[in-house]
C-alpha positions, 0 to 999 in steps of 0.5 A: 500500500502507498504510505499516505494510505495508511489509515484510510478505509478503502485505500488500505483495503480495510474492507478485504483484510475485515473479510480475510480474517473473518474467513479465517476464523470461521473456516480455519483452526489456528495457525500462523498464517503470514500477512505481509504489508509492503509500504511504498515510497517511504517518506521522511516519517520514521519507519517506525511511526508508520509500522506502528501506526499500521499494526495499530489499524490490523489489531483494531480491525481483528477485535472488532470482528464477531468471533466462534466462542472458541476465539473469543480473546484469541489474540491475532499472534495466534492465526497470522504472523505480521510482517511490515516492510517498506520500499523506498520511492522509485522514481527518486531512489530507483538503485535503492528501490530495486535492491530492497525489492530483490531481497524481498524476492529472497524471502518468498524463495526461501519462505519455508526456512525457519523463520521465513514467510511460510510462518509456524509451519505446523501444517505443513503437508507432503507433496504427495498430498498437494492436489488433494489439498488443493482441491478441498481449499478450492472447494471451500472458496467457492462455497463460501460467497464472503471468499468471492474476490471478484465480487470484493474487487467491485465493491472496493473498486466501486468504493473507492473510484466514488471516493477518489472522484468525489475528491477530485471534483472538490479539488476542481471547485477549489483549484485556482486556474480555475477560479481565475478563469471563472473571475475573469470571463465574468467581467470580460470575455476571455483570451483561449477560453476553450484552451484554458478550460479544456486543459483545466477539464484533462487535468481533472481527470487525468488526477482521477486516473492517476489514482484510480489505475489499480482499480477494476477497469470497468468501474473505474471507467464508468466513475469517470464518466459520472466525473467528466459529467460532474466537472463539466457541470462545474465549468459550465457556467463560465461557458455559458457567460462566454456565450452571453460576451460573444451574443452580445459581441454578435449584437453590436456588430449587427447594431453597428451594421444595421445603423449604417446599412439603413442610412446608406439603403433605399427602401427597394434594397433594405430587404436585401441588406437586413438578409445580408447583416443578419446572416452575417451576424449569425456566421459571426456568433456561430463560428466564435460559439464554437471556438470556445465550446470545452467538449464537441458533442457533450453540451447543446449546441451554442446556436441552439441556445444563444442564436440571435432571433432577428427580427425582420424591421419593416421596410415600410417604415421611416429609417430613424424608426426601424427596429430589430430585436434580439432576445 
């Protein structure tokens, strides 16, 4: 587990650890059986501190959990034998990381010496009887529903990619890109709109699949779907106040345009000119709509929601009194 987990509900797969030892208990006599916890990316914590910490989180797991009268009191020393280690970061230590995995290697090679990870060996069975064995631990898994590991991979995928979502999407409400943007485009339309807040989009979910790649593959998909979803709902306002800048843009573009097309035009080539401006008009609004749109097919089309709808002025009437409206 990563060392920032430590502590933390389904991060730390608490959930799995509860029913890996409520399995042994119910279906199992005592016997050492070895639980190793492997810490990566050691900080600068004490690696005493963070061992402490987690054996701390083991024992509190184990008395909790309903036991046979038979084990009531049995402490947690008499099924499993706790062995912690922890490998520095990869990435800044890769030399070291790499020689403290290879000596870790050594010890599942030579697991069944004394002292190594096989734990009290007291049940250990010849080799002749292996298939025999197998089978009848086989047989118990799939009898017993709590032992189905992919039923508790969804449930912990489906746990914990809702989670690791939900802390994105607060991380988004509170990322300062963001809320510049945001600020920004309230008061004036914004330069790279589109650029801007598409990268503000990728970067929110690329957090999510930085943390959520070791989760089941389809549920870890579909959790970042309901995310772009959610994020996009966040961002959307904003999108929406660039579309009233640039409607507005529209509007005084038609204005000016109007203004001196009616001083300029007779009455017999009015008709035409009013065509012309606001077909333009629309082009303009269209084309700067799209240029700022965060996904391409995801949100209702611009023009379907802030098109002007021009009204045709009548031709008949004095220059000075035309008017033309936009809602």
């Amino acid at each position: 587990m990563w060392y920032h987990d430590i502590g933390r509900e389904h991060a730390a797969n608490r959930p799995l650890l509860k029913a890996v030892f409520e399995a042994m208990i119910r279906l199992f006599r005592a016997r050492k059986t070895t639980l190793l916890f492997v810490i990566r990316d050691l900080p600068k914590t004490p690696f005493e501190r963070l061992e402490l910490s987690l054996r701390g989180d083991i024992e509190k797991i184990w008395a909790e959990i309903p036991k046979p009268d038979a084990y009531k009191g049995t402490p947690l020393g008499d099924f499993f034998k706790v062995e912690i280690t922890a490998l520095p970061s990869y990435e800044y230590e890769k030399d070291e990381f790499k020689a403290k995995v290879d000596r870790l290697r050594q010890q599942f090679f030579h697991s069944i010496s004394p002292g190594g990870l096989a734990g009290d060996r007291k049940d250990v069975q010849p080799a002749s009887g292996f298939a025999f064995r197998a089978a009848q631990i086989w047989k118990i898994i799939k009898e017993n529903k709590d032992l189905d590991l992919p039923a508790m991979e969804v449930l912990v995928a489906t746990v914990r990619c809702d989670q690791i979502a939900k802390e994105t999407l607060s991380r988004l409400n509170s990322d300062k890109t963001w809320l510049a943007l945001k600020k920004y485009v309230e008061a004036r339309p914004a330069p790279k709109f589109r650029k801007n807040i598409r990268s503000i989009l990728e970067n929110t979910l690329s957090q999510y699949d930085k943390e959520a790649i070791h989760f089941k593959e389809s549920i870890r998909d579909d959790k970042r779907k309901e995310l772009e979803t959610d994020a996009l709902k966040v961002l959307y306002p904003a999108y929406a106040t660039m579309l009233r800048h640039l409607h507005s843009r529209a509007l005084q573009f038609f204005e000016t345009r109007m203004i001196k097309k009616v001083k300029r035009a007779t009455s017999d080539g009015l008709d035409a000119s009013i065509d012309s401006i606001v077909q333009h008009a629309m082009d303009k609004f269209g084309k700067e709509s799209r240029d700022v749109s965060i996904r391409n097919g995801m949100l209702q089309q611009p023009g379907q929601i802030f098109a002007p709808r021009l009204r045709k002025p009548s031709t008949k009437r004095k220059p000075n009194f035309i008017r033309f409206t936009i809602p």
